[in-house]
Backbone as JSON Lines, residues from 0, in Angstrom:
{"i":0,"aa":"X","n":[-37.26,59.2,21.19],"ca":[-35.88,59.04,20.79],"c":[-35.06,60.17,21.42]}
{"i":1,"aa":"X","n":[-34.04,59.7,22.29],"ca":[-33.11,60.92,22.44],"c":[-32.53,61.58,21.34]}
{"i":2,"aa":"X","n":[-31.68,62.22,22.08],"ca":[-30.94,63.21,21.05],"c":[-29.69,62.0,20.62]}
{"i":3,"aa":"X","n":[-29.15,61.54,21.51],"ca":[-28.13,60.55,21.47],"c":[-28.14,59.67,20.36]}
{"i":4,"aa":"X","n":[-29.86,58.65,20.71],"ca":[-30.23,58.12,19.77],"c":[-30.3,58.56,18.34]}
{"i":5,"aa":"X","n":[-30.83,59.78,18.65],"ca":[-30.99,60.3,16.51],"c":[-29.75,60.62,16.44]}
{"i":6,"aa":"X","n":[-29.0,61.21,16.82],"ca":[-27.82,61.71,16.25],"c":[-26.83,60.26,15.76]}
{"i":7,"aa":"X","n":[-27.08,59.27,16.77],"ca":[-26.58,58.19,16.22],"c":[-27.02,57.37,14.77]}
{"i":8,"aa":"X","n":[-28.38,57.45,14.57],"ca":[-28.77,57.02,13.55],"c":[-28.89,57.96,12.38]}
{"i":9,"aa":"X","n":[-28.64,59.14,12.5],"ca":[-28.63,60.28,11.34],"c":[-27.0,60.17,10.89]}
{"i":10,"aa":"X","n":[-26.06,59.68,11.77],"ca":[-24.62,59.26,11.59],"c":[-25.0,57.83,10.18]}
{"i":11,"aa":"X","n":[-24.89,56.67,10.91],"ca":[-25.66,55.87,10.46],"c":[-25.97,56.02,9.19]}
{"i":12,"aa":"X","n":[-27.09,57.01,8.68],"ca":[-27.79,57.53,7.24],"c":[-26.94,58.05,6.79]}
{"i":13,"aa":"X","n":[-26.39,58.92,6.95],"ca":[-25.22,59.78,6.41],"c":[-23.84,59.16,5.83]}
{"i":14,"aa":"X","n":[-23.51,58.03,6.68],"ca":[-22.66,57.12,5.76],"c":[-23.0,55.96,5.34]}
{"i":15,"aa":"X","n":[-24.12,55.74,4.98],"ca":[-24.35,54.54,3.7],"c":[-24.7,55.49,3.06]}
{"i":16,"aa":"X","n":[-25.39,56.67,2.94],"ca":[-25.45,57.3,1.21],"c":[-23.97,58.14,0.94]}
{"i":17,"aa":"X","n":[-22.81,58.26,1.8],"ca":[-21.99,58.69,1.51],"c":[-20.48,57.62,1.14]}
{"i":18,"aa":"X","n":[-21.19,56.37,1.92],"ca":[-20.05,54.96,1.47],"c":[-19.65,55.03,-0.25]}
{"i":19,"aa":"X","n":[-20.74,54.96,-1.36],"ca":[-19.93,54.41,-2.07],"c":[-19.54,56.17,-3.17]}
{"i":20,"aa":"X","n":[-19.27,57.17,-2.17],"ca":[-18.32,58.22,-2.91],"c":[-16.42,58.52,-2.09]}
{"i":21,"aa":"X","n":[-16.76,58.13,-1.36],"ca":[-15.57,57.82,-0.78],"c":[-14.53,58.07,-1.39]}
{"i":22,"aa":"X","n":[-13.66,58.91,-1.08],"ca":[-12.33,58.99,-2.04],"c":[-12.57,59.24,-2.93]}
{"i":23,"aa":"X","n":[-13.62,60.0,-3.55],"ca":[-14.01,60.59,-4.55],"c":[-13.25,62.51,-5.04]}
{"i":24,"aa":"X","n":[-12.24,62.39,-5.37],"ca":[-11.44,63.91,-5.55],"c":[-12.03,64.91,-6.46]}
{"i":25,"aa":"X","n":[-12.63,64.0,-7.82],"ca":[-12.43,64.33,-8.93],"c":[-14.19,64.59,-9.35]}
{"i":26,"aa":"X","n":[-14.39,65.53,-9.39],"ca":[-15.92,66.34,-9.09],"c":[-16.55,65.72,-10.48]}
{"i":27,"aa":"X","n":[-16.13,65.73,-11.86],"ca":[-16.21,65.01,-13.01],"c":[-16.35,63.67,-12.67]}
{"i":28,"aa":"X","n":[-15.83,63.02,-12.19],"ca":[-15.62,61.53,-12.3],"c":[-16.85,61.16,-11.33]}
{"i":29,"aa":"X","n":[-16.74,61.97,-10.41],"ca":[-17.82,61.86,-9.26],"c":[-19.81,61.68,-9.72]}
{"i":30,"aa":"X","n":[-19.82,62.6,-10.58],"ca":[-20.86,63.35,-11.49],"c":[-21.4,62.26,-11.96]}
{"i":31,"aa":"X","n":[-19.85,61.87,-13.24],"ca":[-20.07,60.21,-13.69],"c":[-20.53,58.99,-13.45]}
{"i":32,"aa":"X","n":[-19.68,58.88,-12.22],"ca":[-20.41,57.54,-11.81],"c":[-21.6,57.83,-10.82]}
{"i":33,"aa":"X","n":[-22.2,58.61,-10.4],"ca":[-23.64,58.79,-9.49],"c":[-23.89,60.04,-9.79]}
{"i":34,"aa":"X","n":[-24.41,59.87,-11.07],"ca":[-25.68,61.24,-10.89],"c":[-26.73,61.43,-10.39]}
{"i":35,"aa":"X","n":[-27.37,60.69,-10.3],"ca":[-28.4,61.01,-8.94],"c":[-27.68,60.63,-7.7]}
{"i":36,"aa":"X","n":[-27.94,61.84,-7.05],"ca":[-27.7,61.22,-5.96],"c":[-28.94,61.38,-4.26]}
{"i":37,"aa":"X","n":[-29.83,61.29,-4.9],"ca":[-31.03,61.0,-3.75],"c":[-31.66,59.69,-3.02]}
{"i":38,"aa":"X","n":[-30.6,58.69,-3.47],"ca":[-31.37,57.52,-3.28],"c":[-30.11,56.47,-2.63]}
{"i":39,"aa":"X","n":[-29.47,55.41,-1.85],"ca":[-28.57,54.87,-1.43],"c":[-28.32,54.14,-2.89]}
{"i":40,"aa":"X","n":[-27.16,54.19,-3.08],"ca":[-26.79,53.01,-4.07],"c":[-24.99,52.43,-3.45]}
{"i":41,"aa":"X","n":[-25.08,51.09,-4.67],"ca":[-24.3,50.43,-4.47],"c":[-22.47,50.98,-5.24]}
{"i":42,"aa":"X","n":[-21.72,50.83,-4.41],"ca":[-20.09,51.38,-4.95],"c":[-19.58,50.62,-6.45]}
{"i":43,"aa":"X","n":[-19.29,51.76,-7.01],"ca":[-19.09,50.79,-8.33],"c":[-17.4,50.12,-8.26]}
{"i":44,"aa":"X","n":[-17.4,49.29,-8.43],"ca":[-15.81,48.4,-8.55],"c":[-14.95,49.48,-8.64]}
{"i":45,"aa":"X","n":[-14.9,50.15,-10.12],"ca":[-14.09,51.0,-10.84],"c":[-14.19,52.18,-9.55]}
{"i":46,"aa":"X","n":[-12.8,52.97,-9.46],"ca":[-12.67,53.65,-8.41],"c":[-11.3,54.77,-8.58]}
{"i":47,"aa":"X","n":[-11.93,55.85,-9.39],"ca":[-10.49,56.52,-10.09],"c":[-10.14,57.05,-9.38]}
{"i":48,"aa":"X","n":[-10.33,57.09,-8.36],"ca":[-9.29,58.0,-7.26],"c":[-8.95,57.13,-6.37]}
{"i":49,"aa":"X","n":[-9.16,56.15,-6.08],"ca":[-8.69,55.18,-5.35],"c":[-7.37,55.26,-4.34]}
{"i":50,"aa":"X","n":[-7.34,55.59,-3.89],"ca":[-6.02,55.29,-2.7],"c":[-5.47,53.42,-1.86]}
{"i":51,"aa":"X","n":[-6.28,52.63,-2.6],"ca":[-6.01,51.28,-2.17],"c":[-4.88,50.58,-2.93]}
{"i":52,"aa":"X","n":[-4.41,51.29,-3.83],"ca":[-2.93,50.47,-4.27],"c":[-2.07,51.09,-3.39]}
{"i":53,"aa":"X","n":[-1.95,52.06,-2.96],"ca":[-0.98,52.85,-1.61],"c":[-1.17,51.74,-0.37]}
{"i":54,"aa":"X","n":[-1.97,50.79,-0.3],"ca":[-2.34,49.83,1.01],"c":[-1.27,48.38,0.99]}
{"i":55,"aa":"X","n":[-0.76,48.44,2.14],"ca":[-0.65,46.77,1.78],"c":[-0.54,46.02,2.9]}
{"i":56,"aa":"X","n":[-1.03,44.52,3.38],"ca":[-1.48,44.13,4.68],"c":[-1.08,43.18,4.54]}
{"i":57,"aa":"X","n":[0.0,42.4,5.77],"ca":[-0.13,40.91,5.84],"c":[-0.13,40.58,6.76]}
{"i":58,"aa":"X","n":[-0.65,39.85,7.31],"ca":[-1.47,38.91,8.29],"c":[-0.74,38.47,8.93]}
{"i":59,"aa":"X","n":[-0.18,38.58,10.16],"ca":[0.79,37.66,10.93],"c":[0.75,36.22,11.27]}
{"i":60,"aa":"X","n":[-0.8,36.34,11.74],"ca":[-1.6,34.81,11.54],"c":[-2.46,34.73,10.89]}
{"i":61,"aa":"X","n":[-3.37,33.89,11.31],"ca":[-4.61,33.42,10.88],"c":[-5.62,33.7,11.24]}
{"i":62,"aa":"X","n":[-5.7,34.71,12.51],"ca":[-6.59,35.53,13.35],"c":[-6.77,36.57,12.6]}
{"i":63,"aa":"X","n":[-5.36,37.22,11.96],"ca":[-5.15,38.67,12.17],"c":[-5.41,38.73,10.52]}
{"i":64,"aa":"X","n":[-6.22,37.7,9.93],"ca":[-6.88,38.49,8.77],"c":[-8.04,38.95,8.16]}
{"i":65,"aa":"X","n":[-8.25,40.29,8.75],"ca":[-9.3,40.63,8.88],"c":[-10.29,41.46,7.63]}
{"i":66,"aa":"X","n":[-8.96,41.43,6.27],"ca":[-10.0,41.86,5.17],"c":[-10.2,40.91,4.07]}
{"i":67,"aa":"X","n":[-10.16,39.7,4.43],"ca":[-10.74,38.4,4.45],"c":[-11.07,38.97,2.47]}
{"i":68,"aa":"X","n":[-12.35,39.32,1.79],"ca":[-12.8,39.06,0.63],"c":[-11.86,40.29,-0.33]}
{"i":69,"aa":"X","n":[-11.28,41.46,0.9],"ca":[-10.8,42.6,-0.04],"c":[-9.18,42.12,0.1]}
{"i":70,"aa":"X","n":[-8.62,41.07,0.71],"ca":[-7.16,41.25,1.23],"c":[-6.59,41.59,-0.44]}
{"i":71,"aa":"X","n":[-7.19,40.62,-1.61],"ca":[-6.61,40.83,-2.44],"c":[-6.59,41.69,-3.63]}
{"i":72,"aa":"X","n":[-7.34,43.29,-3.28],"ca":[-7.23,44.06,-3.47],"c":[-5.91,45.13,-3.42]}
{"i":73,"aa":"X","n":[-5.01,44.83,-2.4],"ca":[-4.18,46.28,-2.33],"c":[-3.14,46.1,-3.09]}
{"i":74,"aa":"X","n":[-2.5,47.48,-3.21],"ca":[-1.76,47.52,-4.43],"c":[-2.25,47.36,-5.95]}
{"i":75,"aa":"X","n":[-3.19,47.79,-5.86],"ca":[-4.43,47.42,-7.49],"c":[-4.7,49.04,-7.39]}
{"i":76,"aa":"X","n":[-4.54,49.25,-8.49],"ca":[-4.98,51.05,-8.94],"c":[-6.45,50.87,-8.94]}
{"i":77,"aa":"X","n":[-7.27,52.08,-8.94],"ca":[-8.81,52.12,-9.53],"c":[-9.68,51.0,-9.37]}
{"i":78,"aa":"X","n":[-9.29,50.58,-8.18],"ca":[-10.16,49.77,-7.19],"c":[-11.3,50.48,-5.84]}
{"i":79,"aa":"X","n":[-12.28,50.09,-5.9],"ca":[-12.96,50.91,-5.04],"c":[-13.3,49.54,-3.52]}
{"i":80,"aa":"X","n":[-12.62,50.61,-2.6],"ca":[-12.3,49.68,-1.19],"c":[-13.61,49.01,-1.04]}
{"i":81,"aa":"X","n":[-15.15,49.6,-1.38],"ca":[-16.39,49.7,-0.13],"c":[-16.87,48.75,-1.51]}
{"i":82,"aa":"X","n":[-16.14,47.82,-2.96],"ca":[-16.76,47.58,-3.71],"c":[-17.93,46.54,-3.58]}
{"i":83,"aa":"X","n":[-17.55,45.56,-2.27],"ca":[-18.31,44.49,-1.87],"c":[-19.41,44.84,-0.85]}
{"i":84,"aa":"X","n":[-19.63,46.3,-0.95],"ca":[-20.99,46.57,-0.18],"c":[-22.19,46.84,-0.71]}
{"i":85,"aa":"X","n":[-23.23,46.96,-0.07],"ca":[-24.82,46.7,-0.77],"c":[-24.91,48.47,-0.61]}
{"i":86,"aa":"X","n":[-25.8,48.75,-1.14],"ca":[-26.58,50.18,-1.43],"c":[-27.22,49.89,0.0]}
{"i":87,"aa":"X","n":[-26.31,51.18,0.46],"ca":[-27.27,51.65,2.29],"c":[-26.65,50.84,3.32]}
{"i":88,"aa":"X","n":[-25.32,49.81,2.74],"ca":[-24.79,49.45,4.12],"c":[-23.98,50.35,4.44]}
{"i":89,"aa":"X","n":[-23.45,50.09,5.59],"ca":[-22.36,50.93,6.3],"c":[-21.28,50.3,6.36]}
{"i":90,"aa":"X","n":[-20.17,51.48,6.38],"ca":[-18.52,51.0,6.2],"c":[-18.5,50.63,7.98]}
{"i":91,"aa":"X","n":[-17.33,50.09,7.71],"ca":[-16.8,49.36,8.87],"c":[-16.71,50.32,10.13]}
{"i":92,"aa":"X","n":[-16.64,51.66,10.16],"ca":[-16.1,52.23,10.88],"c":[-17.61,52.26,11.68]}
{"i":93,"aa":"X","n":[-18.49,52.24,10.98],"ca":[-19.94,53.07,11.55],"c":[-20.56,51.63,12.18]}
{"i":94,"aa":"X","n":[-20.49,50.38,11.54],"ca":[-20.7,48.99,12.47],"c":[-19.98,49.03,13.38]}
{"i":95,"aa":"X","n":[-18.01,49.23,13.25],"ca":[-17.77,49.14,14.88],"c":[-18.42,50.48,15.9]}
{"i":96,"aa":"X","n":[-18.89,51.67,15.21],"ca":[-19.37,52.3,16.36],"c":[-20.73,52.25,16.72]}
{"i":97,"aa":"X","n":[-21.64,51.52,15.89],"ca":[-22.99,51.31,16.34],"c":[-22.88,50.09,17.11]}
{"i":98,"aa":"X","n":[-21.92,49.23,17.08],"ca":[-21.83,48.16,18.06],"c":[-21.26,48.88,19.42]}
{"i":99,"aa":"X","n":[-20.46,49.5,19.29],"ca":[-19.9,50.23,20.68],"c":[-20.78,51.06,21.43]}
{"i":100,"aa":"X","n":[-22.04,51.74,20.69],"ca":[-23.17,52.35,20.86],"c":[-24.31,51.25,21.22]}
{"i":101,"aa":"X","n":[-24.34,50.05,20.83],"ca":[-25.53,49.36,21.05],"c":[-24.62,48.41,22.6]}
C-alpha cells in the first residue's frame, strides 16, 4: 500500500467514526448521545446543535435535486443532517473524494 493509498483510507476511517458527531458544539450533549466512542455507530435523528434549519434549497429542476430523502429536512431545528446514514458510512464529501481518488 502506498502512502497515498493509506492516507486515503485512514481519511475514509476517520470520517465514518466522526460522521455521526458532526456539529456537535456542546461537549455535554455530545457525552450524551455517544458515550462510547470506540466503535462506528449510527447518527441519532435528534441533533441539538444542528445548523440545518439555517439551510434552505430549491431545486431549479428536476436534475438539480440532489438531497432527494433529506430535501425535507431544512429549516427544522435539532435535526441531524447525516440522520439517514448507517454506522461506518461516509458523508458525501469523502464518497465524492474516494470516487475522484478511485
Amino acid at each position: 500500500m502506498t502512502i497515498h493509498e493509506a492516507a486515503s483510507q485512514g481519511s475514509l476511517i476517520a470520517d465514518a467514526f466522526a460522521m455521526p458527531v458532526h456539529w456537535h458544539y456542546n461537549r455535554e450533549a455530545l457525552d450524551q448521545d455517544y458515550p462510547e466512542f470506540s466503535i462506528y455507530h449510527a447518527p441519532l435523528s435528534h441533533h441539538p446543535d444542528s445548523i440545518l434549519w439555517r439551510s434552505e434549497f430549491t431545486p431549479v429542476n428536476e436534475k438539480s435535486g440532489i438531497l432527494r430523502d433529506q430535501a425535507g429536512f431544512g429549516g427544522q431545528r435539532n435535526v441531524h443532517y447525516h440522520q439517514n446514514l448507517n454506522a461506518g458510512e461516509n458523508t458525501i464529501n469523502f464518497k465524492l473524494a474516494r470516487a475522484l481518488y478511485d
